[in-house]
N, C-alpha and C positions, 0 to 999 in steps of 0.2 A: 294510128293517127286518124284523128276526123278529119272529115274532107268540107265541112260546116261551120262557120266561127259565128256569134256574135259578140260583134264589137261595141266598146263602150269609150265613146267618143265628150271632152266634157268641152263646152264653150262659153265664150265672156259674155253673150248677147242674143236673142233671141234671132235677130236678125242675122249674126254669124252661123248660129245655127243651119236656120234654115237655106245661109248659103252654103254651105256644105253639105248637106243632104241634097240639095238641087242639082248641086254639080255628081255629084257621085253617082244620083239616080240617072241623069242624062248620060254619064260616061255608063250605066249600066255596071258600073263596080256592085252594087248593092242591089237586093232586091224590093228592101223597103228599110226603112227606118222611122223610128217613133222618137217623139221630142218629150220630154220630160220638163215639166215646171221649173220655175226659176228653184233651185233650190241651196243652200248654203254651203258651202266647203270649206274645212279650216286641212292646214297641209304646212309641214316643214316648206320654206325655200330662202336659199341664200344665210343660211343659218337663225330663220327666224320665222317664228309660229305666224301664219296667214291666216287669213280667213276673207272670202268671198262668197260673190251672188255668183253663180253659175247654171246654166242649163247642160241638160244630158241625153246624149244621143244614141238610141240603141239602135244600133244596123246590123242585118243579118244578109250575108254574104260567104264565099267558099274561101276555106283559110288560106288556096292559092294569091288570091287578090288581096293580100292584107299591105304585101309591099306598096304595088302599086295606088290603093287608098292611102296609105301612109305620106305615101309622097304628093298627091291632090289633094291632102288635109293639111298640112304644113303649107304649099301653095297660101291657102286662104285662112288659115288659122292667126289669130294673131297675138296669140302664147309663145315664149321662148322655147319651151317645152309643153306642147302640148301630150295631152293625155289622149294616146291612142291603144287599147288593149285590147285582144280578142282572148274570148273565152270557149273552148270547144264545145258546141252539141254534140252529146253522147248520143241522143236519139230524139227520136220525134214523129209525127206523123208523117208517112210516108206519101201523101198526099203532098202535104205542107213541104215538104223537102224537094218534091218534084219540082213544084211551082216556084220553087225558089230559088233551083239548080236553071229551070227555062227561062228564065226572066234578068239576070245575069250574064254579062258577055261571054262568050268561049275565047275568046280569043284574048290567052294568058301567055 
Protein backbone atom coordinates (compact mmCIF):
# COMPACT_ATOMS: atom_id res chain seq x y z
CA UNK A 1 0.00 0.00 0.00
CA UNK A 2 1.27 3.78 -0.56
CA UNK A 3 1.50 5.68 2.18
CA UNK A 4 1.17 8.94 -0.55
CA UNK A 5 -2.36 9.99 -2.16
CA UNK A 6 -3.20 12.63 -4.44
CA UNK A 7 -6.50 13.71 -4.23
CA UNK A 8 -8.77 15.05 -6.75
CA UNK A 9 -11.18 17.25 -5.33
CA UNK A 10 -13.95 18.90 -7.89
CA UNK A 11 -15.93 22.34 -6.88
CA UNK A 12 -18.91 24.71 -7.94
CA UNK A 13 -16.82 27.97 -7.64
CA UNK A 14 -13.65 29.28 -7.58
CA UNK A 15 -14.08 30.85 -4.43
CA UNK A 16 -15.30 27.26 -2.92
CA UNK A 17 -12.28 26.16 -4.18
CA UNK A 18 -10.01 28.10 -2.78
CA UNK A 19 -11.84 27.76 0.59
CA UNK A 20 -11.11 24.37 0.78
CA UNK A 21 -7.65 24.33 0.08
CA UNK A 22 -7.13 27.26 2.65
CA UNK A 23 -8.82 25.42 5.23
CA UNK A 24 -6.88 22.03 4.70
CA UNK A 25 -3.57 23.90 4.23
CA UNK A 26 -4.02 25.69 7.76
CA UNK A 27 -5.28 22.30 9.41
CA UNK A 28 -1.95 20.97 7.64
CA UNK A 29 -4.15 18.02 6.07
CA UNK A 30 -2.28 18.68 2.73
CA UNK A 31 0.81 19.75 1.80
CA UNK A 32 -0.05 21.87 -1.16
CA UNK A 33 -2.70 21.77 -3.76
CA UNK A 34 -3.02 23.25 -7.24
CA UNK A 35 -6.46 24.80 -8.74
CA UNK A 36 -7.29 23.99 -12.09
CA UNK A 37 -9.44 26.30 -14.44
CA UNK A 38 -13.03 26.57 -14.69
CA UNK A 39 -13.42 23.51 -16.69
CA UNK A 40 -16.76 21.49 -17.93
CA UNK A 41 -18.26 18.31 -16.40
CA UNK A 42 -21.13 16.47 -17.94
CA UNK A 43 -22.08 13.20 -15.12
CA UNK A 44 -25.07 10.94 -14.50
CA UNK A 45 -27.25 12.30 -11.34
CA UNK A 46 -30.60 11.68 -10.17
CA UNK A 47 -31.16 9.67 -13.32
CA UNK A 48 -30.25 12.24 -15.69
CA UNK A 49 -27.23 13.39 -17.84
CA UNK A 50 -25.71 16.86 -16.23
CA UNK A 51 -23.41 18.97 -17.18
CA UNK A 52 -21.60 21.90 -15.40
CA UNK A 53 -18.74 24.61 -14.82
CA UNK A 54 -16.53 23.19 -12.29
CA UNK A 55 -13.14 23.83 -10.92
CA UNK A 56 -10.57 21.04 -9.74
CA UNK A 57 -8.47 20.54 -7.01
CA UNK A 58 -5.30 18.58 -6.96
CA UNK A 59 -3.92 17.97 -3.28
CA UNK A 60 -1.20 15.85 -2.33
CA UNK A 61 -1.20 14.45 1.09
CA UNK A 62 -0.49 10.88 2.93
CA UNK A 63 -3.38 8.42 2.24
CA UNK A 64 -3.63 8.36 6.30
CA UNK A 65 -5.50 11.76 6.17
CA UNK A 66 -7.86 11.02 3.47
CA UNK A 67 -10.76 10.37 6.15
CA UNK A 68 -10.10 13.27 8.10
CA UNK A 69 -10.00 15.71 4.68
CA UNK A 70 -12.95 13.93 3.67
CA UNK A 71 -14.84 15.16 6.49
CA UNK A 72 -13.29 19.18 6.24
CA UNK A 73 -14.43 19.02 2.71
CA UNK A 74 -18.14 18.06 3.07
CA UNK A 75 -17.89 20.73 6.12
CA UNK A 76 -17.57 23.50 3.32
CA UNK A 77 -18.39 21.73 0.10
CA UNK A 78 -21.64 22.67 -1.19
CA UNK A 79 -22.33 19.51 -3.36
CA UNK A 80 -24.68 16.58 -2.13
CA UNK A 81 -22.09 14.35 -3.11
CA UNK A 82 -19.12 15.86 -3.54
CA UNK A 83 -16.19 14.39 -5.43
CA UNK A 84 -13.54 13.45 -3.26
CA UNK A 85 -10.87 10.70 -4.68
CA UNK A 86 -7.29 9.75 -3.95
CA UNK A 87 -5.25 8.22 -6.21
CA UNK A 88 -1.97 6.34 -5.05
CA UNK A 89 1.70 7.66 -5.80
CA UNK A 90 3.70 4.67 -6.85
CA UNK A 91 6.87 6.76 -6.63
CA UNK A 92 8.28 9.91 -7.00
CA UNK A 93 11.18 12.11 -6.01
CA UNK A 94 12.42 11.32 -2.94
CA UNK A 95 13.14 14.69 -2.21
CA UNK A 96 9.54 15.78 -3.23
CA UNK A 97 8.27 13.06 -0.85
CA UNK A 98 10.16 14.31 2.02
CA UNK A 99 8.93 17.69 1.78
CA UNK A 100 5.73 16.63 1.64
CA UNK A 101 5.69 14.02 4.34
CA UNK A 102 7.32 17.40 6.81
CA UNK A 103 4.92 19.72 5.83
CA UNK A 104 1.88 17.77 6.79
CA UNK A 105 0.52 17.05 10.32
CA UNK A 106 1.63 13.81 12.26
CA UNK A 107 -0.74 13.89 14.30
CA UNK A 108 -3.18 11.16 12.57
Amino acid sequence: MTEYVVLIISASSESESEEIISTLLNKRLIACANLSPKTTSSYWWKGSIEKADEFIITAKTRLSLVGKITEEVKIIHSYEVPEIIALPVLDGSRDYLDWLNDEITSDE
